[in-house]
C-alpha positions as CSV (number, residue, x, y, z in Angstrom):
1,X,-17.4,1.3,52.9
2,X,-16.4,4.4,51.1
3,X,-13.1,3.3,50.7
4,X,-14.0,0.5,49.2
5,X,-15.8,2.0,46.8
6,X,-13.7,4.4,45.7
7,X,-11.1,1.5,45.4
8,X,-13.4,-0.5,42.9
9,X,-13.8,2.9,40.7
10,X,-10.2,3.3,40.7
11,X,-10.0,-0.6,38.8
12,X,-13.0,0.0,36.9
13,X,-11.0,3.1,35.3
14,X,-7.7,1.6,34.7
15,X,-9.6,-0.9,32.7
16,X,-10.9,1.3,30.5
17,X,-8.4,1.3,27.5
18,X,-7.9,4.6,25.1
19,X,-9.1,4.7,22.2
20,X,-6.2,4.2,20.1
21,X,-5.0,1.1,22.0
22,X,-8.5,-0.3,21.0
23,X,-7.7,1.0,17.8
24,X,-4.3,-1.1,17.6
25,X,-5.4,-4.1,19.0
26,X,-8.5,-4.6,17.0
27,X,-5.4,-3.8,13.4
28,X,-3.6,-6.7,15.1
29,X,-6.8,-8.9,15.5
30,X,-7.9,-8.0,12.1
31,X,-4.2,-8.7,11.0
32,X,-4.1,-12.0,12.3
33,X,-7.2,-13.4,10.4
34,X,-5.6,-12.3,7.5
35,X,-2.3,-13.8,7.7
36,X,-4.3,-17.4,8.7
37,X,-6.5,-16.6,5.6
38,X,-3.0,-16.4,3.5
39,X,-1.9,-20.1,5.7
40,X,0.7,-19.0,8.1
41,X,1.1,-20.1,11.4
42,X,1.3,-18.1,14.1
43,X,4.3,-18.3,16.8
44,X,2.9,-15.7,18.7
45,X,0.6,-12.4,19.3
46,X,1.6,-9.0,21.3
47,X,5.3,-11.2,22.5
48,X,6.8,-8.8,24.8
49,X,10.6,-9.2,24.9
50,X,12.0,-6.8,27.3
51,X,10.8,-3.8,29.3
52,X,10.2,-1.9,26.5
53,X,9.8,-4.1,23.5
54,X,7.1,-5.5,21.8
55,X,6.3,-7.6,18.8
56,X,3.0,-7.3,17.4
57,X,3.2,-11.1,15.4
58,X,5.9,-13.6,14.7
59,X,4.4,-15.5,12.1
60,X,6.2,-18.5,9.7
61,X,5.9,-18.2,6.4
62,X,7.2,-21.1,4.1
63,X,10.7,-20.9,5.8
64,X,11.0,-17.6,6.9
65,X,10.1,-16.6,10.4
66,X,8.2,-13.1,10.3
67,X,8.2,-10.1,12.3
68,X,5.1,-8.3,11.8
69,X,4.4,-4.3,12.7
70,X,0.8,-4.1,12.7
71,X,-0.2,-0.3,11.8
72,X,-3.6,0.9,12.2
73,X,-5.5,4.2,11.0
74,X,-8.6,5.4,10.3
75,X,-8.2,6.8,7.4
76,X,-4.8,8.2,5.4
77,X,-5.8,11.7,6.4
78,X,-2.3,12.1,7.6
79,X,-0.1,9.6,5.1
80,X,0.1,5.6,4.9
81,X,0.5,4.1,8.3
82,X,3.9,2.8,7.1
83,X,5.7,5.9,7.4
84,X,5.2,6.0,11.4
85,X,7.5,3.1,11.0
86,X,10.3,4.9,10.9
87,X,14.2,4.2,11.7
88,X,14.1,4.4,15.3
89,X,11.1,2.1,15.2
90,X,12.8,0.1,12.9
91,X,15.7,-0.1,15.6
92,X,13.2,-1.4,18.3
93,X,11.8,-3.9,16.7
94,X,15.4,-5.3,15.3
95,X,16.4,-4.7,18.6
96,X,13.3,-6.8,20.1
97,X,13.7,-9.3,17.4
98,X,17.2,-10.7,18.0
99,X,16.1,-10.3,21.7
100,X,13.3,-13.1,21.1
101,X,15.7,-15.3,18.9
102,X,18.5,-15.5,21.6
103,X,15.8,-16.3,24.2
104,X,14.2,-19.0,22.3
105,X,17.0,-20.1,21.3
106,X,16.0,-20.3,17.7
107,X,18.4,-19.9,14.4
108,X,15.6,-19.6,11.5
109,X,17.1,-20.2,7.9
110,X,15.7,-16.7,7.0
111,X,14.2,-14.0,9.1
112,X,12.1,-11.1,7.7
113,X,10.2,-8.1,8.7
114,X,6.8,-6.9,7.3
115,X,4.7,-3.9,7.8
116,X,0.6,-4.8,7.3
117,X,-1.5,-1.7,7.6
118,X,-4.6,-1.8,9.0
119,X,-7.1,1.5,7.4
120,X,-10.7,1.1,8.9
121,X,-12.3,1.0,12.3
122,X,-14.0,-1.7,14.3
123,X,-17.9,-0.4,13.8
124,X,-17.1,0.8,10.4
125,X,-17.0,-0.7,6.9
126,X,-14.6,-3.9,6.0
127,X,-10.9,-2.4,6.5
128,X,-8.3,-2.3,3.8
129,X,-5.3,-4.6,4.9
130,X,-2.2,-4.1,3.0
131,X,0.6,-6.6,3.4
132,X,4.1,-5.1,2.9
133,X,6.5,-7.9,3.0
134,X,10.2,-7.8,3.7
135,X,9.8,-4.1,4.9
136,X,12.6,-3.6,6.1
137,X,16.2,-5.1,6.7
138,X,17.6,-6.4,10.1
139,X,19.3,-2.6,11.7
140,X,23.0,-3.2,11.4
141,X,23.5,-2.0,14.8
142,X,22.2,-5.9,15.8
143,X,23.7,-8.6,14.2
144,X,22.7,-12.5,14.0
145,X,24.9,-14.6,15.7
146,X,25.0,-17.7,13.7
């Protein structure tokens, strides 16, 4: 019996999430609703790619399809969440992106990348959402194949 119960406290604390991956998934929620607000469709939500690589939304937008980073803060205490997208984050998600396209099979007219930060928390006041389109380019280590 012991066992058994030491077993069921041992899930019951792997379920419990830290609080900046609450944080970050509550940003990508809240992003979401705003980019339906705006009329984009949504391909997909937290589309993981590869071992390591993730894509927060892939969104269409007249006829780009979108890469979004969704970065959440509490405040700007410590600079615009944009600035923790930096180059080698910037290689992931280029990396992760033609990853996805070559899986799916898919050769978009136009692709892009955004940024939308996310300042706020879940209990607190209306966040401020801040849509950066066309962040950032495509890194030239990956290339398009088409």
């Amino acid at each position: 019996m012991r066992l058994v119960r030491k077993w069921i406290e041992k899930l019951a604390r792997k379920k419990s999430e830290p609080a900046h991956l609450k944080s970050g998934r509550w940003g990508e929620r809240v992003a979401v609703r705003f980019l339906k607000s705006n009329h984009w469709k949504i391909v997909g939500e937290r589309v993981r790619v590869g071992k390591h690589d993730e894509l927060d939304i892939i969104g269409a937008d007249k006829n780009a399809l979108v890469f979004v980073e969704v970065k959440t803060r509490k405040n700007e205490n410590y600079g615009r969440p944009f600035s923790a997208v930096n180059k080698e984050k910037r290689k992931r998600l280029s990396r992760a992106a033609v990853t996805y396209l070559k899986k799916k099979k898919l050769q978009p007219d136009y692709i892009r990348f955004d940024v939308i930060e996310v300042i706020g928390e879940p209990d607190g006041a209306a966040p401020e959402i801040r849509h950066i389109e066309n962040a950032f380019q495509l890194d030239s280590a990956y290339k398009l194949w088409w």
